[in-house]
C-alpha positions in Angstrom: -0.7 5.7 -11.8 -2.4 7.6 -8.6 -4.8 9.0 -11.4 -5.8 5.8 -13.0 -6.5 4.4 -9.6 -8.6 7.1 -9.0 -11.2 7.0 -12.5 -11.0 3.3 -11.4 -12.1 3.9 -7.9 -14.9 6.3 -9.3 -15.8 3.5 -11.6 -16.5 1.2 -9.1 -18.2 3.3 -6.8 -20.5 4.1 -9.4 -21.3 0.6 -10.4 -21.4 -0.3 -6.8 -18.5 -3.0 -7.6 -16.4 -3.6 -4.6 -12.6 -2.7 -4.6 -9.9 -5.4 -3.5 -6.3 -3.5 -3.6 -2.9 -5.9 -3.8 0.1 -4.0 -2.4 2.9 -6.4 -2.1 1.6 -9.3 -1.1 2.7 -9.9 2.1 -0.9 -10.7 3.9 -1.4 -14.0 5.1 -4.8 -13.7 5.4 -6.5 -14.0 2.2 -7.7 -10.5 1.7 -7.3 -9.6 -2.2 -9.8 -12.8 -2.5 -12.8 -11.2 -4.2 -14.8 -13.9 -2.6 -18.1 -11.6 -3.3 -16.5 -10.6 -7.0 -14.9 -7.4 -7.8 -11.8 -6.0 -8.9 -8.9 -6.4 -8.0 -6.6 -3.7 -8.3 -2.4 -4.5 -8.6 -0.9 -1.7 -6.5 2.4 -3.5 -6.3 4.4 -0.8 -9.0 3.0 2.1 -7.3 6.1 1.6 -4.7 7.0 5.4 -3.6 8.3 6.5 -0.8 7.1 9.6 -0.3 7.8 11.6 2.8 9.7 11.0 5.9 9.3 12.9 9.1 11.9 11.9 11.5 10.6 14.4 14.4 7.4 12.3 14.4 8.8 9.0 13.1 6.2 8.9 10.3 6.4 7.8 6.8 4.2 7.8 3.6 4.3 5.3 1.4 2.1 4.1 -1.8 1.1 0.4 -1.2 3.7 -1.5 -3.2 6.3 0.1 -1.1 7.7 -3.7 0.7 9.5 -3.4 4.3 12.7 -4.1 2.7 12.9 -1.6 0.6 11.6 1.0 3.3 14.8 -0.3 5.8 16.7 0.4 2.6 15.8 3.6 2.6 15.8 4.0 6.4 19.4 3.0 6.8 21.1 5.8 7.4 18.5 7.6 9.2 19.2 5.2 12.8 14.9 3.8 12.2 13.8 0.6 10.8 10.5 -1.1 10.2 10.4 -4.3 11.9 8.3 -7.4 10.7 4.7 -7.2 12.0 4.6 -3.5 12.7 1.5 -2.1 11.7 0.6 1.1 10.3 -2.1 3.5 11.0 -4.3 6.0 8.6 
């Protein structure tokens, strides 16, 4: 999946078409409107969780990764991920 995300990515770079990712769906803002046209680009099976750092309290996760399932896999670890916390890259 990663690798058909990226050719896509490269595709549209090239054709200068913009990009409009969909994780889970959560926004409440509107932002996977192409209002200017593009593509958009489901993200929502690429759901991974894939490393936890609990010295730091950092995770990685691909976009289709939802809160619950992150507390699910932060239950016996003492952390949680409340609603509205937002991430940083």
């Amino acid at each position: 999946a990663v690798g058909q995300v990226q050719e896509l990515a490269a595709l549209c770079y090239r054709c200068r078409v913009p990009m409009v990712p969909f994780g889970t769906g959560t926004g409440l803002e509107g932002g996977v409107n192409a209002v200017q046209g593009g593509v958009c680009f489901d993200l929502s099976r690429m759901d991974a969780i894939t490393e936890l750092s609990l010295e730091d309290f950092s995770v990685v996760v691909e976009p289709g990764v939802t809160r619950k399932a992150l507390n699910s896999y932060l239950r016996d670890t003492g952390l949680w991920f409340p609603v509205g916390s937002v991430g940083t890259g």
